[in-house]
C-alpha positions in Angstrom: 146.5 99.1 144.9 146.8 96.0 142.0 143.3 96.4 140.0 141.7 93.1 139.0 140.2 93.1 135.9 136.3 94.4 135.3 133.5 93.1 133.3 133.1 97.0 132.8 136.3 97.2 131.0 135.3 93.8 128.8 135.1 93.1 125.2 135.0 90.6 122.6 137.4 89.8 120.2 137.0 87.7 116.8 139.6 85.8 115.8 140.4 83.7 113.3 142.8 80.5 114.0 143.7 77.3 112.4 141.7 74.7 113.3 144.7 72.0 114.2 147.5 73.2 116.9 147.9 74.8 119.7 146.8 78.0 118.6 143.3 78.3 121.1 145.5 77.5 124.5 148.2 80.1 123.2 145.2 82.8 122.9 143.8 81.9 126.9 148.1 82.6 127.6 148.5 85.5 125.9 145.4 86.8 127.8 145.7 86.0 131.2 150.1 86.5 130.4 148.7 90.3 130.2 146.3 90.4 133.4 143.3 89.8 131.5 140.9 87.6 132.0 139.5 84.9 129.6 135.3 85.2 130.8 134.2 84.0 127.8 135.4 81.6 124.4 132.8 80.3 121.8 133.5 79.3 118.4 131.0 81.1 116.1 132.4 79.1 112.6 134.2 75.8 111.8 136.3 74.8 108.5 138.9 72.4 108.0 141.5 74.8 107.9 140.1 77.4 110.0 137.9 78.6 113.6 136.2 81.8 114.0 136.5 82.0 117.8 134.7 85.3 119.5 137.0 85.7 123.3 135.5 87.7 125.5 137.9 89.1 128.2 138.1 91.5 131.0 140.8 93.9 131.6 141.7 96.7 134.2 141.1 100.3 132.0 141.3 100.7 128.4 144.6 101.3 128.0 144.8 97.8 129.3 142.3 96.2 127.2 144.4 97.8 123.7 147.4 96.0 125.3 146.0 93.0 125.4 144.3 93.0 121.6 147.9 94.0 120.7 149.1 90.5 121.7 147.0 88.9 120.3 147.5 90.3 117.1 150.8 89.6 117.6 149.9 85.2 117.6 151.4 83.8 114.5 148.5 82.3 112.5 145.7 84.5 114.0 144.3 87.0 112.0 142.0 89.6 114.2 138.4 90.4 112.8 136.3 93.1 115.2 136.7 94.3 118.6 133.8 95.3 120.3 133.5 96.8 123.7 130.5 95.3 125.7 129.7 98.2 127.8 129.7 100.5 124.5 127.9 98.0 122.7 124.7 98.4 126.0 124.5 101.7 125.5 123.9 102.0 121.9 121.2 104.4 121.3 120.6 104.6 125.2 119.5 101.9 127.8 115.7 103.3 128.6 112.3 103.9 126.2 109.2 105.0 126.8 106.3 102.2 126.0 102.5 102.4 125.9 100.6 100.6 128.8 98.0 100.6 126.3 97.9 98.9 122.3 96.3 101.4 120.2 94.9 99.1 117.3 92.1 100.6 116.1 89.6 104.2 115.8 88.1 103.3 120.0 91.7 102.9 120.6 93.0 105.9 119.3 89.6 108.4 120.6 90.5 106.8 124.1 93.9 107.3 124.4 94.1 110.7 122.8 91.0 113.2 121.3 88.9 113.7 122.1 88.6 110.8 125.1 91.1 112.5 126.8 89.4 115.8 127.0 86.9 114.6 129.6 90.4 113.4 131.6 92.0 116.8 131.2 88.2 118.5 132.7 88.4 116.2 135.2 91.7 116.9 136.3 91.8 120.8 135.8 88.2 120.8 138.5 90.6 118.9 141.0 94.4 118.7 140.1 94.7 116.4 143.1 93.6 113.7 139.9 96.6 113.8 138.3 97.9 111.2 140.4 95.1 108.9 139.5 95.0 109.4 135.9 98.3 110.1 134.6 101.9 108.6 135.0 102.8 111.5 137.7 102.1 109.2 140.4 104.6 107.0 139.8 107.0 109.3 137.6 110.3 110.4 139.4 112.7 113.6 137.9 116.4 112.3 137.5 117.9 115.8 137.5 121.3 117.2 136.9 123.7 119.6 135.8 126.5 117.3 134.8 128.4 119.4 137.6 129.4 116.2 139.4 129.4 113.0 137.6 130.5 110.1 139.4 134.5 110.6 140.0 134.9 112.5 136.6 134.4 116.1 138.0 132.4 118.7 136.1 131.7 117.3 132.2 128.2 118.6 131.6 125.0 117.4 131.0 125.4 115.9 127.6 127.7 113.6 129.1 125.9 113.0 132.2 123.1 111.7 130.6 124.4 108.1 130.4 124.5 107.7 134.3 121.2 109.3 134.8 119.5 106.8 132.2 121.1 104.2 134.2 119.6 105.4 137.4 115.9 105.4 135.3 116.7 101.8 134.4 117.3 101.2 138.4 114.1 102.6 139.5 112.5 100.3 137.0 114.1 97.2 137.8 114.3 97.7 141.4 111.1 99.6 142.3 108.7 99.9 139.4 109.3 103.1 139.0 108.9 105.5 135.9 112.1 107.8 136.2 112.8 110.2 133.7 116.4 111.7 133.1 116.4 115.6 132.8 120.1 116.9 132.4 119.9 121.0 132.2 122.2 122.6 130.2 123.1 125.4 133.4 124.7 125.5 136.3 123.2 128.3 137.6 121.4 127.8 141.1 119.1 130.1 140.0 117.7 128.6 136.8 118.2 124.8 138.4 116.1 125.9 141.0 112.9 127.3 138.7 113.4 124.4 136.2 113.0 122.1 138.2 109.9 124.0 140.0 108.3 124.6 136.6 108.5 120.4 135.7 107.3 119.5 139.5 103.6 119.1 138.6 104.9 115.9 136.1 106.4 114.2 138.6 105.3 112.9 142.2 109.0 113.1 143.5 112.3 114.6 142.5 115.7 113.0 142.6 119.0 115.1 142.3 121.6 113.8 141.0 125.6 114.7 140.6 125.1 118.4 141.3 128.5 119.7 142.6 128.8 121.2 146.5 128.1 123.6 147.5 125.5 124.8 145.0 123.9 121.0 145.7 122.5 122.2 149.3 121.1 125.5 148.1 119.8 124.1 144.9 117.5 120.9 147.3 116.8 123.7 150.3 115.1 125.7 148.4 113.6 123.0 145.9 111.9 121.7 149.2 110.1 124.7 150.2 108.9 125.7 146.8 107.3 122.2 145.4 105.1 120.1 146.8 106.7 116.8 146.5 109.7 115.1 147.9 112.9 116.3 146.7 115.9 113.6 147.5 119.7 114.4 146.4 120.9 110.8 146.3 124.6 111.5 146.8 124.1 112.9 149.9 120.9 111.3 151.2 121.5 108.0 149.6 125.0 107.4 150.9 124.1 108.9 154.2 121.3 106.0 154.6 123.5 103.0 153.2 126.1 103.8 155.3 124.2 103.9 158.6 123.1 100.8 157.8 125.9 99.0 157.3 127.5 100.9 160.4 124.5 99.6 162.7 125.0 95.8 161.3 129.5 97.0 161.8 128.6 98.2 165.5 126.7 94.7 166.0 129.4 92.6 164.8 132.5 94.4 167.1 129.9 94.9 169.9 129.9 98.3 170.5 127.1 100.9 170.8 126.6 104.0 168.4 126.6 106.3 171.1 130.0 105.3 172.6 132.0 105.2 169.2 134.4 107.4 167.9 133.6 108.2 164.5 136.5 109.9 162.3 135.3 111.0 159.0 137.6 112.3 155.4 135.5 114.3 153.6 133.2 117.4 154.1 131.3 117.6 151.1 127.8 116.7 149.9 128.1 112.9 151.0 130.5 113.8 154.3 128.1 116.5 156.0 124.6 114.2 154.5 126.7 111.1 156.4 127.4 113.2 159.6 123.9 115.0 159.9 122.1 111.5 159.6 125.2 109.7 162.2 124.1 112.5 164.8 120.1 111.9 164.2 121.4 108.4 164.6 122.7 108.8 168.0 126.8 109.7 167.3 128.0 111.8 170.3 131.9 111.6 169.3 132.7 113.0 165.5 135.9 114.7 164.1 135.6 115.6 160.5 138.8 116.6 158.3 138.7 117.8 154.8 142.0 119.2 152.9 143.2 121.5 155.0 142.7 118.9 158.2 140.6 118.6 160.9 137.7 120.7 160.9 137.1 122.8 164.6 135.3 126.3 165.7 139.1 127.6 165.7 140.5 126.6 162.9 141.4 130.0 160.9 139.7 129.7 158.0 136.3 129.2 159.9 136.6 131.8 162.4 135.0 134.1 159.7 133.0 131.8 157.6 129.4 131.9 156.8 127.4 130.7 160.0 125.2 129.3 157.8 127.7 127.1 155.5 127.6 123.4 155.6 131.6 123.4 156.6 130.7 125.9 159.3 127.6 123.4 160.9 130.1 121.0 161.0 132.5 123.1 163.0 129.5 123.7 165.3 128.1 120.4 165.5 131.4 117.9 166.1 134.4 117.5 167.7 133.4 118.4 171.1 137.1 117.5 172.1 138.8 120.0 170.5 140.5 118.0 168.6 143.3 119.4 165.7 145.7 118.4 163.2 145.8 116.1 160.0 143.3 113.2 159.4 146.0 110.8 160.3 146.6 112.1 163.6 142.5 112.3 164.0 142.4 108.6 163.5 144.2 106.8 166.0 142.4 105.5 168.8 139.0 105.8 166.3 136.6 103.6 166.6 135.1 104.0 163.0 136.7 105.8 160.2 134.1 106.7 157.1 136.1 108.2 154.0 134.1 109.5 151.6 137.8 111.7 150.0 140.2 110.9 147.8 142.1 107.7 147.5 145.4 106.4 149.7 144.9 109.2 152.6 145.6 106.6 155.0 148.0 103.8 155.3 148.1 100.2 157.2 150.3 101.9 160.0 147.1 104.5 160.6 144.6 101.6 160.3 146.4 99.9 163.2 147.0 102.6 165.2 142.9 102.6 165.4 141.0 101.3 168.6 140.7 97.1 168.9 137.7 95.9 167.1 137.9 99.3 164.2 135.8 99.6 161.8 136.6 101.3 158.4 134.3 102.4 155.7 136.7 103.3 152.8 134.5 104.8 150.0 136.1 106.7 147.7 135.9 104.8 144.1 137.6 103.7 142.2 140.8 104.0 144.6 139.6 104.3 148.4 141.4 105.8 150.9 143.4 103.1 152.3 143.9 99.6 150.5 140.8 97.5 151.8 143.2 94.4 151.8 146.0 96.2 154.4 142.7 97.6 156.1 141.5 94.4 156.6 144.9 93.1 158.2 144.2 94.7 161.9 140.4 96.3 160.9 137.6 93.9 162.2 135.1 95.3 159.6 136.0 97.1 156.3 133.2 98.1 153.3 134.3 99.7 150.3 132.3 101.6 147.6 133.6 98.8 144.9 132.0 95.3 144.5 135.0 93.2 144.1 135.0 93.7 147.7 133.2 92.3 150.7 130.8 94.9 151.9 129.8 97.1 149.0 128.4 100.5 149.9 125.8 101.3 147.1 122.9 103.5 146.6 121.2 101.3 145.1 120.3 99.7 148.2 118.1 102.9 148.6 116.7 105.1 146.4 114.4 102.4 144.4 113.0 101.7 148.1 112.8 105.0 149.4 111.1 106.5 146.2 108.6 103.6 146.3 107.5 104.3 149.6 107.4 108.2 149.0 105.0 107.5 146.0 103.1 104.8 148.0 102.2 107.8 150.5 102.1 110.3 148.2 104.3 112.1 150.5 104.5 115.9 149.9 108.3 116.1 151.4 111.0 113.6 152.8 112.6 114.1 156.2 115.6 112.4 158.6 112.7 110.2 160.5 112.2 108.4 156.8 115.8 108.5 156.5 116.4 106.9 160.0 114.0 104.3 159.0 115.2 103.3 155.6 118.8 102.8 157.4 117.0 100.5 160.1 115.1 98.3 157.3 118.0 98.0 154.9 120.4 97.0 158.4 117.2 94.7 159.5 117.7 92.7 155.9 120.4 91.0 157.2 119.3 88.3 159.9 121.4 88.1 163.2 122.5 84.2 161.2 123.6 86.0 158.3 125.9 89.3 160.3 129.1 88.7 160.0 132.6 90.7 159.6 132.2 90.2 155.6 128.4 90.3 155.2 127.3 93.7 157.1 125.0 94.8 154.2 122.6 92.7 151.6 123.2 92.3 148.1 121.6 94.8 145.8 120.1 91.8 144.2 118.6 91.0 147.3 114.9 90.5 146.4 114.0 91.7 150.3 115.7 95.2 150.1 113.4 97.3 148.2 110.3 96.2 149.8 111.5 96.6 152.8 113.2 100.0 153.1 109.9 100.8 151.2 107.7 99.8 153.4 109.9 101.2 156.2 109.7 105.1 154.5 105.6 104.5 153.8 105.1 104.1 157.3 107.0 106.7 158.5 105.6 109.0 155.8 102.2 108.6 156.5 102.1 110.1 159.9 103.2 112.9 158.2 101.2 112.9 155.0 97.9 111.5 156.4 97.3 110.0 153.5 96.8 106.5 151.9 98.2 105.0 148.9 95.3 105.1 146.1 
């Protein structure tokens, strides 16, 4: 599948160029010559002779982005200055800080803030601990945690590299719901140790969020974080994905006119998102679901299940789907589906298996960057196809959710968070898009939607505080 280029493989380039000929045009040519993009051309300093021009482009990777600084090295006349790569250049000494809510200008000031003011706060709190969230950030704090086992698409490459993706999910909550998140990457990947780390830091934080923990330690590590701490714990890739895409399946289903209950749902994938997606589908109301991971389609029969652990995920799904028996490979799985969901690896499917699919198909082809099947052959006999990339119709994104759902957990002070929150985050999101709005290509808002959060908030703080029976202070 051709890659365009991405603002997240952009930079800018200073050049220097005579200031008479044709040298500017000859830079926009060599550019967009080498499947670049020209987003951006100011010129930063004027001479007679000579133009300092800064070009900002896009390219596809890298590799791609040296390519195209090669050529234009290569311009007679232009002499090269820096190169700077604008997503290197946001992360420079990290995206997030701490601030005070309070100025500390003087002596009151400082015996408020700290001693011995905050003595009487720290009495106060030890008599009730129930205080805390009153008079300190845990009732709005949230703990981005992770092992670095499972970063994005990059695999296992620890928590010192992790860190940059969990700072960007802190800078998330802020902008989206207000919230304080703090990113905790542990240097173990022992279930164990994740497990009491994270139950020794719960009395900071009024919710935890775990992120980019590999399967299957992932649903060990949140089962047992849930019945040892007494706030909600959420694992984003699985919960998060699960809730997005039912949404954007309900507004799918509305669009082809078909019912949830009737469709065939055909899934790639049986790992933390896959079974997290399936679980929520059947709470959903999914009678008809055939799941197939490497080895193909997953049923009670299949050899290497006969034995396995009755309490494994892959072993619940064996139990819980494919009430037809169904075998074979995914491809075989898939024709006559009503609804294919890939949350795999890229190209497991071709236009021939998207056609063989029932009239009116829907296809959910998430794997990033490459999905399963090319979203433009998809879309040549699909009626609806969403991707987990936005330079494509129909972006699956977690975003959507976890700001919103967090904000409502906090707003209830919800000790826990279960599939009836879940189910109603899914409706609000699908409910942001107005029966004028639903179309084939608009099935799911934008994450810039300004309607999202607060509603999928107000959505989980309703459906929490049955549960909690409490209100938010």
């Amino acid at each position: 599948m051709a890659t365009a280029p991405s603002v997240s493989y952009s930079m800018t380039v200073r050049l220097e160029v005579p200031a008479s000929g044709t040298a500017v045009s000859q830079l926009t040519t060599a550019v967009e010559s080498s499947g670049g993009s020209v987003t951006g051309l100011d010129v930063t300093a004027s001479g007679h002779e000579k133009l300092r021009i800064d070009v900002t482009i896009a390219a596809t990777s890298t590799a791609h982005a040296q390519e195209i600084v090669e050529k234009l090295r290569g311009i007679e006349g232009v002499s090269l200055g820096k190169v700077s790569d604008r997503t290197f250049l946001m992360h420079l000494g990290g995206k997030i800080e701490m601030s005070s809510k309070h100025p500390i200008r003087n002596r009151d000031d400082l015996s408020m803030v700290y001693t011995p003011g905050v003595a009487r706060v720290c009495q106060a709190i030890a008599e009730n601990p129930e205080d805390a969230r009153r008079l300190t950030i845990k009732r709005n704090s949230v703990a981005v945690v992770t092992d670095g086992s499972a970063v994005l698409g990059l695999g296992n490459i620890g928590p010192k590299a992790a860190l940059p993706v969990m700072e960007g999910k802190a800078a998330l909550f802020k902008r989206f719901a207000g919230i304080d998140a703090w990113p905790i990457c542990l240097d173990t990947q022992d279930t164990d140790e994740i497990v009491a780390i994270v139950k020794a830091i719960a009395p900071g934080f009024a919710g935890i969020n775990l992120e980019d923990i590999s399967a299957p330690r992932c649903f060990e590590i949140e089962a047992r974080l849930r019945e040892s701490v007494d706030i909600p714990v959420f694992h984003d890739d699985q919960h998060g994905t699960a809730i997005v895409v039912l949404a954007a399946l309900t507004n799918a289903l509305r669009v082809v006119d078909k019912k949830i209950e009737d469709v065939r749902v055909v899934m790639s994938g049986a790992g933390a998102a896959g079974t997290a997606i399936l679980r929520l589908l059947i709470a959903a109301g999914v009678r008809h679901a055939v799941v197939a991971d490497i080895h193909g389609v997953v049923h009670a029969g299949r050899e290497d299940l006969v034995s396995a652990d009755p309490e494994s995920p892959l072993r619940w799904i064996a139990d819980n789907t494919n009430p037809e028996g169904v075998t074979g490979t995914l491809r075989e799985a898939v024709r006559g589906a009503d609804v294919f969901i890939g949350v795999s690896a890229p190209n497991v499917l071709s236009g021939d298996d998207v056609a063989a699919m029932a009239d009116g198909a829907i296809v959910f082809a998430l794997a990033n960057p490459d999905p399963e099947v090319d979203p433009a052959i998809a879309r040549q006999t699909a009626a609806v196809v969403a991707t987990g990339r936005s330079d494509f119709p129909n972006q699956i994104n977690n975003v959507l959710v976890f700001p919103g759902v967090f904000r409502g957990l906090l707003d209830a002070q919800s000790r826990t968070v279960n599939t009836e929150m879940m189910l109603a985050a899914a409706g609000a999101l699908a409910d942001v898009v107005h029966d004028d709005e639903l179309n084939a290509n608009y099935i799911i808002p934008s994450v810039f939607n300004d309607k999202v959060a607060g509603a999928v908030a107000g959505a989980v703080r309703d459906a929490a505080r049955p549960v909690t029976g409490t209100t938010a202070v």
